[in-house]
C-alpha positions in Angstrom: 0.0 0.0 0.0 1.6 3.5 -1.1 0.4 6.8 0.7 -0.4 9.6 -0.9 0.2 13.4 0.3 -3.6 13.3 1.1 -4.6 11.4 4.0 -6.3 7.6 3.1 -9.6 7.3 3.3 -10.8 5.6 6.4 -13.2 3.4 4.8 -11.2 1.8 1.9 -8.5 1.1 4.7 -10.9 -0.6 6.9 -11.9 -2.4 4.2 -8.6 -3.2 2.9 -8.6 -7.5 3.9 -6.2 -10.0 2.5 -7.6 -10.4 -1.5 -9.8 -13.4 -2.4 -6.8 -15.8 -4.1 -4.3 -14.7 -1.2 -7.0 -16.2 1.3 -7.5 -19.1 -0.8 -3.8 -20.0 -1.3 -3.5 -19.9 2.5 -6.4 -21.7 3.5 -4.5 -24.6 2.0 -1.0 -24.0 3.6 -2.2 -22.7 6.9 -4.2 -24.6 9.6 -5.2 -21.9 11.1 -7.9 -21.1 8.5 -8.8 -24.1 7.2 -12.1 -23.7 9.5 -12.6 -20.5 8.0 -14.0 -18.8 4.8 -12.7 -16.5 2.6 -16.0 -14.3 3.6 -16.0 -14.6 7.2 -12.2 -14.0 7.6 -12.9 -10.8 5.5 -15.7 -9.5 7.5 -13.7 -10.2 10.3 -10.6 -8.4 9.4 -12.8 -5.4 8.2 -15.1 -5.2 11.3 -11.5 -5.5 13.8 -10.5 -2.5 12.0 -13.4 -0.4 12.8 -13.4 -2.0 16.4 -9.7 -0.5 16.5 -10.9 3.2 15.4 -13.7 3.9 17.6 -11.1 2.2 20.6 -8.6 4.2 19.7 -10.9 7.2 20.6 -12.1 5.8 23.9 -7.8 4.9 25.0 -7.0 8.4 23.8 -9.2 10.1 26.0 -9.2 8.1 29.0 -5.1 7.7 28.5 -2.4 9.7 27.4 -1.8 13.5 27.2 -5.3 14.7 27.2 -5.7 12.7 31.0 -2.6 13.8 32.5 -3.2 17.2 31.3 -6.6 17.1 33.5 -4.9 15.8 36.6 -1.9 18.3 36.3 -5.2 20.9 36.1 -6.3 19.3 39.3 -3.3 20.1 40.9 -1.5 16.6 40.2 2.4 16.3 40.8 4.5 13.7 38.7 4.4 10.7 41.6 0.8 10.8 40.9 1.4 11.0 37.3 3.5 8.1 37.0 1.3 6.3 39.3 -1.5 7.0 36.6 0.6 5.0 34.0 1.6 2.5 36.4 -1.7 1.4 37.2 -2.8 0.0 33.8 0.5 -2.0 33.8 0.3 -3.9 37.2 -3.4 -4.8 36.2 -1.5 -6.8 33.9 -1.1 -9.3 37.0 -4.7 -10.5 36.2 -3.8 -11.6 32.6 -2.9 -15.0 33.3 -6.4 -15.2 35.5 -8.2 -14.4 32.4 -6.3 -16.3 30.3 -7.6 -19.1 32.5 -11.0 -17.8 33.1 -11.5 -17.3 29.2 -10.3 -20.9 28.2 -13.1 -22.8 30.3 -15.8 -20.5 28.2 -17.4 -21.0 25.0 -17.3 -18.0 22.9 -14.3 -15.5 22.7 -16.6 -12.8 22.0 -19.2 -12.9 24.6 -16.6 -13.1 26.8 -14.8 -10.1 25.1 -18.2 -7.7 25.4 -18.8 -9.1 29.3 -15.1 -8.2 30.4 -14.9 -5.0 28.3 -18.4 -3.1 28.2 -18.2 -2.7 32.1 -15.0 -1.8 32.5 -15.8 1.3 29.5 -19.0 2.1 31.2 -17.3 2.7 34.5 -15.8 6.0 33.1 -19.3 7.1 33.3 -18.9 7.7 37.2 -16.2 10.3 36.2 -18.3 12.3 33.8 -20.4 12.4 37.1 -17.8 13.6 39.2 -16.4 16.2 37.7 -20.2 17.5 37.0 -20.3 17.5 40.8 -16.8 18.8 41.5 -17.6 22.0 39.0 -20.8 22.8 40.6 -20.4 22.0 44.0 -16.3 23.2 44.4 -15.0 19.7 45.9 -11.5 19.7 46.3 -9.4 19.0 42.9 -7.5 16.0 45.1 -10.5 14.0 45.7 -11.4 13.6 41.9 -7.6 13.1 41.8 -8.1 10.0 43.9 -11.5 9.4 42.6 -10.0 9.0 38.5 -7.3 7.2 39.9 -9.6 4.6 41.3 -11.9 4.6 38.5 -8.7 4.3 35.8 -7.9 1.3 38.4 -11.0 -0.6 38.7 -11.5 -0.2 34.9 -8.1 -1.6 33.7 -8.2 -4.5 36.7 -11.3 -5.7 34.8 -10.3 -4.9 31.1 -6.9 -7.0 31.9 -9.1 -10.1 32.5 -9.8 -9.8 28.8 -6.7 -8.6 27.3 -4.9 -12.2 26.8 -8.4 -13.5 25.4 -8.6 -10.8 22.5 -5.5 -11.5 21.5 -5.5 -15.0 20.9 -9.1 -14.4 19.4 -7.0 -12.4 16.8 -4.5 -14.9 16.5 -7.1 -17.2 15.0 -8.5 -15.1 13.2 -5.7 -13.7 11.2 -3.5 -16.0 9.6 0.8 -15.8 10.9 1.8 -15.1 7.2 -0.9 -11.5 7.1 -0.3 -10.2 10.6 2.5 -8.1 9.6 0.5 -6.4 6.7 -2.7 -6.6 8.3 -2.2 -5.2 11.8 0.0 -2.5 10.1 -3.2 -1.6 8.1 -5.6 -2.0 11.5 -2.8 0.0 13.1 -3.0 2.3 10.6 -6.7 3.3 11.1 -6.4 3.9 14.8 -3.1 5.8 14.4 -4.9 8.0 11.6 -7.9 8.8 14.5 -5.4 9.8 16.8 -3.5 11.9 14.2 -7.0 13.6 13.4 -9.2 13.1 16.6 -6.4 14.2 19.7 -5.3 18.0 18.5 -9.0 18.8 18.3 -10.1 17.5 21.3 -7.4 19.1 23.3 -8.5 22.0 21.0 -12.0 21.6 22.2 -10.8 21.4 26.4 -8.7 24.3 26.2 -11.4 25.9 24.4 -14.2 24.9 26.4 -16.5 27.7 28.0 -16.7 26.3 31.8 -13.1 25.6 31.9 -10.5 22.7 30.9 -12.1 20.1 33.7 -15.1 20.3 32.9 -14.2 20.6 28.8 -12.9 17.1 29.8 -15.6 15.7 30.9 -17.7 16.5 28.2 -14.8 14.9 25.8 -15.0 12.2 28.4 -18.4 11.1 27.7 -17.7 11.1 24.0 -15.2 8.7 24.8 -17.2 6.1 26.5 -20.1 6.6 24.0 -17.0 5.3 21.2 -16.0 2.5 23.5 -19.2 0.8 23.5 -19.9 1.5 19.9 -16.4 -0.3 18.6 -17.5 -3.2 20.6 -20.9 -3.3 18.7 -18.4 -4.0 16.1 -17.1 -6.8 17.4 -20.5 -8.4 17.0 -19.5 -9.0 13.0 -16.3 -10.7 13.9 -16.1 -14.6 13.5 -16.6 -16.1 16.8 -14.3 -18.6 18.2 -14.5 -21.2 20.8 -11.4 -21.9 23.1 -12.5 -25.3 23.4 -12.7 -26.3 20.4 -9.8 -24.6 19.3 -7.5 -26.5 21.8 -9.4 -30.0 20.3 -7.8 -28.7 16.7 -4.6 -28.2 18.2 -4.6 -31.9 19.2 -5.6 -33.3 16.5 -3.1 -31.1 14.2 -0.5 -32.6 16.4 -1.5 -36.6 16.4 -1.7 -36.2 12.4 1.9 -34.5 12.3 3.2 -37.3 14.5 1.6 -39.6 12.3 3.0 -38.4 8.9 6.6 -38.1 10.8 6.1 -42.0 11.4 5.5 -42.6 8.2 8.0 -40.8 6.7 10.9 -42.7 9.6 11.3 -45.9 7.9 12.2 -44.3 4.7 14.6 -41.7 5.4 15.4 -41.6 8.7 17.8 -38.3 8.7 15.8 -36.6 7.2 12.8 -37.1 9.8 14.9 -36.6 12.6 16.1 -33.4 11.5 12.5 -32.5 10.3 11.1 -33.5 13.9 13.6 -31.3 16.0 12.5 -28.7 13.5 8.9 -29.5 14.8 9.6 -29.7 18.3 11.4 -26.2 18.1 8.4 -24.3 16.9 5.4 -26.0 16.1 4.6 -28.3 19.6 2.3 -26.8 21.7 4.2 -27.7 25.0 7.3 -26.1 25.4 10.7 -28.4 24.6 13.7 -27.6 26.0 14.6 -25.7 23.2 11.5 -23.1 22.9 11.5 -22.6 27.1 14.9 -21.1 26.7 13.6 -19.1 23.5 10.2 -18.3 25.4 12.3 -17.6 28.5 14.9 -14.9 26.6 11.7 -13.2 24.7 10.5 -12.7 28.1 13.9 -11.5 29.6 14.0 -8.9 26.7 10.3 -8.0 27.1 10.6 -7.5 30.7 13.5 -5.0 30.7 12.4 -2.9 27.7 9.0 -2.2 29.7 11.0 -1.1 32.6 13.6 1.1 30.5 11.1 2.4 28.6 8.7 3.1 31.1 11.2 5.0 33.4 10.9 7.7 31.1 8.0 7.7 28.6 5.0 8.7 31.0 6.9 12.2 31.8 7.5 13.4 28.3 4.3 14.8 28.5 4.7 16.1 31.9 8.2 18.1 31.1 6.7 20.3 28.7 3.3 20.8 30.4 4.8 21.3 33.3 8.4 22.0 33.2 8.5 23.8 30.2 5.0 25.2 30.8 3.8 24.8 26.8 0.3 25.0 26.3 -2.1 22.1 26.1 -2.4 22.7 22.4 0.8 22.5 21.1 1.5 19.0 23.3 -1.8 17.6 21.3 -0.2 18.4 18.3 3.0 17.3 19.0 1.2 13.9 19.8 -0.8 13.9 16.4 2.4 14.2 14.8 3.8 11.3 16.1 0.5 9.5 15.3 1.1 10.5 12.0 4.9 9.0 11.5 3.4 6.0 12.8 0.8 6.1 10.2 3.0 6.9 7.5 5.9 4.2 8.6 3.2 1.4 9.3 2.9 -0.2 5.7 6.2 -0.2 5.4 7.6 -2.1 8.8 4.7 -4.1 8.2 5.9 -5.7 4.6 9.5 -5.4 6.2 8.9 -7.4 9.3 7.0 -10.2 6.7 10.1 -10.5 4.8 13.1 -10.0 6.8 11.2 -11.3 10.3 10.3 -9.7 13.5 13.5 -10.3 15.6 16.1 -8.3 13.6 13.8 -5.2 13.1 13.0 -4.5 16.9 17.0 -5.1 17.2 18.1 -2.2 14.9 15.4 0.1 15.7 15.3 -0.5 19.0 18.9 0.8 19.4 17.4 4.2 17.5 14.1 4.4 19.9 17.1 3.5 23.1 18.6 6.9 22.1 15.7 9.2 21.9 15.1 10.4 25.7 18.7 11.7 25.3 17.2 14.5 22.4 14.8 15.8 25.0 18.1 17.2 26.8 18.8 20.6 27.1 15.2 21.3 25.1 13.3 24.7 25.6 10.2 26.2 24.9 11.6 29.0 22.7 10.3 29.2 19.1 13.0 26.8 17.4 11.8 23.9 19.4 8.4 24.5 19.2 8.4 25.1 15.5 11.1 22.6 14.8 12.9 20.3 17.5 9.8 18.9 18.8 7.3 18.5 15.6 10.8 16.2 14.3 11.5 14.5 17.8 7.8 13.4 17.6 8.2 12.2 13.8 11.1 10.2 14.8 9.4 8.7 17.9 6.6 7.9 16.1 8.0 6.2 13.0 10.7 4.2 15.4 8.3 3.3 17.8 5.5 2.0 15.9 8.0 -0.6 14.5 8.8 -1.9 18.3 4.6 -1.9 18.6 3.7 -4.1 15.7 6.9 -6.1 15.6 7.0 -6.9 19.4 3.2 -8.2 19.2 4.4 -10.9 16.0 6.8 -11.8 17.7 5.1 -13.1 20.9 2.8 -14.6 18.4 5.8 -16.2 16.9 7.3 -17.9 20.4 4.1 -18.7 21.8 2.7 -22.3 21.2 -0.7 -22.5 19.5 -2.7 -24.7 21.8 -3.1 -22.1 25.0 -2.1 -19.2 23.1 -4.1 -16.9 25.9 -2.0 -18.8 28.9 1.3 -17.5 27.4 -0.3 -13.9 26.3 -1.2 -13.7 30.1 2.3 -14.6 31.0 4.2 -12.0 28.9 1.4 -9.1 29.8 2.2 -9.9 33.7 6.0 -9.8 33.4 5.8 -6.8 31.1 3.3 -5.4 33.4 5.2 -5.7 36.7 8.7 -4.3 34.9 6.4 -1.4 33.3 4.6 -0.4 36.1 8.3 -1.0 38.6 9.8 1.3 35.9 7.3 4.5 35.8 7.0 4.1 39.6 10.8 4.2 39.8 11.1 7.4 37.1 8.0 9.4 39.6 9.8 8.9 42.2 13.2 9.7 41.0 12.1 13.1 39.3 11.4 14.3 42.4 15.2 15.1 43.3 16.4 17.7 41.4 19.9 17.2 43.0 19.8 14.1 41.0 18.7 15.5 38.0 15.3 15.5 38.1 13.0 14.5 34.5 16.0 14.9 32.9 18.3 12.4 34.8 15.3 10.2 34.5 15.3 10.3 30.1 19.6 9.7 30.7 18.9 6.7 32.8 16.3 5.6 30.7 18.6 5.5 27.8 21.1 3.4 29.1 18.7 1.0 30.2 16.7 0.5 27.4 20.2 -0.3 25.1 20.8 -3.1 28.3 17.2 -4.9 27.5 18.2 -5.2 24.0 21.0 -7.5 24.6 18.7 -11.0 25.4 16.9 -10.4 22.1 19.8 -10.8 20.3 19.8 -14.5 21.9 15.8 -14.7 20.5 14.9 -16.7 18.0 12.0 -16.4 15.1 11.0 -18.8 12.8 11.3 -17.2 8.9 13.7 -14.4 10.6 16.8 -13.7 8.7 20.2 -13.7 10.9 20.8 -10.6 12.0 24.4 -10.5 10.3 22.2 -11.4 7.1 20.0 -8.3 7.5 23.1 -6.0 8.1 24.7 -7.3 5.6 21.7 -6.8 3.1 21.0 -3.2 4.4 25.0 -2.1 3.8 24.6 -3.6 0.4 21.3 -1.6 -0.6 22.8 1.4 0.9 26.1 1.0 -0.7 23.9 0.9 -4.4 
């Protein structure tokens, strides 16, 4: 898919699925949808895609700059604030509980719409609050405390659902499309936030009762989309865990079979062929793919913590430290929604061809040194014109290849039979690293002696160059070697 100066229309994106003979050649090389047809993985893909827009509304406004901005209005410091990103990390912990939960039902998608349409609605008793605190004149700290319990409650429950979703998209979308298809999925959501963000924080800092209560109003906007993207979800094939484990078994008593019948006639062959198998395709992990699973984890683990001692106050230094207005941050944030628009398609093909592993190696040593260009930064003309609209290009495009390419790869390392078990696993560690790592960078940017935020983006820098090393050790199946890749990218370069 090529961009064009213009911006893509939303529809044709959405509706941009895998093409009739690219579903049909896979359907006969790919288990995974030979219970599926061509018309229901279509409608599936397409109605995901909308699910993902009117989401992305709902997580912009309930996360990100346009929150923080109302709790630094309330009077918020930055413990609080990295508390508020810390929160939807440890709820993490409950993944593997609904990984479990979700595997004794019968239907991915009721269980999706039961876990996730009370856990939206709950924002609902925030749009109250702040109605109350503007005309009654309640402290600003007890809606602090109130949204931070609300935000809590809501992503305790929504975590019990996570690990589910995920593996309900894993059987839905085939391993040889996720890398186009979740870049074009991606690619809707990223072009609502590169639209819907700037004029929402237009709309609070324009709003006639104030900026609290101008989010509030946004607020109940926001819930409004959340429960309409999962009236989407409603035209999405529906899965059943249980049955879905049965497949798995009986995909792996009919490998076994043909590998005995293939023994007696050329034994080398099979054995090599069968440690291939056990390496990737068995369900239960060999010794081989708990060390793989084990390193993926390592290196998932600490990137959450490096990156997380840093990322939740970018927002907060130039709201607050550099005191720029609420306006130019929403800007700054649609920008880097729209590199990771732009860049999408094109990490997407590039992860299908070259694999998952080596791209998240050599742009995650780019994305490691990006707190170190918020240095020494101002809010004089030149880097509000300039040094920020490019720092947030560069973010963007760089970190929307870690995104898309991190996802695949857990895909890639976790057996198919109890897909959600292992989701549940990652999410926790990466939750519990996360949420150790923004609680860490609060509390640290509270001693200026030590350097305050921007001691924190050093640190954070060094540390997120340290998690990169176990994913060296990671392996992919259809990767190239990273030496390969290097060695290709010189070459194109040299030309």
């Amino acid at each position: 898919m090529i961009f064009s100066p213009s911006p893509p229309n939303l529809e044709s994106t959405a509706i941009d699925a895998p093409s009739p003979e690219l579903l049909e050649k896979l359907a006969t090389t790919d288990g995974s949808l030979s219970k599926l047809t061509k018309p229901e993985i279509r409608s599936s893909l397409k109605a995901s895609t909308w699910d993902g827009v009117f989401a992305a509304v709902f997580s912009s406004i309930t996360g990100g700059v346009l929150l923080s901005n109302f709790l630094l209005d309330l009077g918020a410091n930055a413990m609080e604030i990295g508390l508020l990103s810390s929160i939807p990390m440890l709820a993490n912990f409950l993944q593997p509980v609904g990984a479990y939960i979700s595997e004794q039902t019968n239907s991915r998608h009721w269980y999706s719409l039961w876990i996730f349409a009370p856990s939206r609605s709950l924002w609902l008793a925030l749009v109250v609050g702040i109605a109350w605190q503007c005309w009654h004149q309640v402290d600003g700290h007890q809606l602090i405390i109130w949204t931070i319990a609300i935000l809590s409650v809501s992503h305790l429950m929504g975590a019990l659902g996570s690990a589910s979703w995920l593996s309900w998209m894993a059987a839905l979308v085939p391993p040889r499309l996720r890398g186009r298809y979740f870049g074009i999925r991606n690619i809707a959501t990223n072009l609502t936030n590169l639209i819907g963000v700037p004029l929402l924080g237009i709309a609070v800092a324009a709003w006639p009762g104030g900026k609290v209560e101008g989010y509030g109003a946004i607020l109940l906007l926001g819930v409004i989309a959340g429960i309409v993207s999962l009236c989407f979800q409603f035209f999405m094939t529906d899965v059943n865990p249980k049955e879905e484990r049965e497949r798995g078994r009986e995909g792996e008593e009919s490998e076994e079979g043909r590998h005995g019948e293939g023994r007696g006639e050329n034994h080398s062959l099979n054995t090599q062929h069968s440690t291939l198998h056990t390496s990737y395709s068995t369900p239960h992990f060999g010794e081989g793919e708990l060390a793989n699973f084990l390193k993926f984890l390592l290196y998932f683990g600490l990137w959450m913590f490096a990156v997380n001692v840093s990322s939740p106050f970018f927002n907060l230094y130039m709201l607050d430290n550099l005191a720029i207005d609420i306006r130019w941050v929403t800007i700054y944030t649609s920008l880097n929604a729209g590199a990771s628009l732009l860049m999408l398609v094109v990490w997407g093909k590039l992860a299908d061809r070259i694999g998952n592993r080596p791209l998240l190696v050599l742009v995650g040593i780019l994305v490691a040194l990006t707190p170190l260009m918020w240095l020494g930064s101002g809010n004089n003309p030149i880097y509000l014109w300039v040094w920020f609209p490019l720092l947030h290009l560069l973010t963007g495009g760089a970190g929307i290849a870690i995104d898309l390419c991190g996802n695949n790869l857990q895909m890639a390392v976790a057996p198919e039979r109890h897909q959600a078990t292992y989701f549940g696993i990652t999410a926790a560690v990466a939750g519990l690293s996360g949420a150790l790592g923004t609680t860490a960078g609060g509390f640290l940017a509270q001693f200026a002696d030590y350097g305050g935020l921007p001691g924190i983006f050093a640190l954070s820098a060094v540390l997120r160059l340290v998690a990169l090393l176990p994913l060296v050790f990671v392996q992919e199946k259809r990767s190239q070697p990273l030496r390969d890749t290097l060695r290709s990218l010189v070459g194109r370069s040299a030309k």
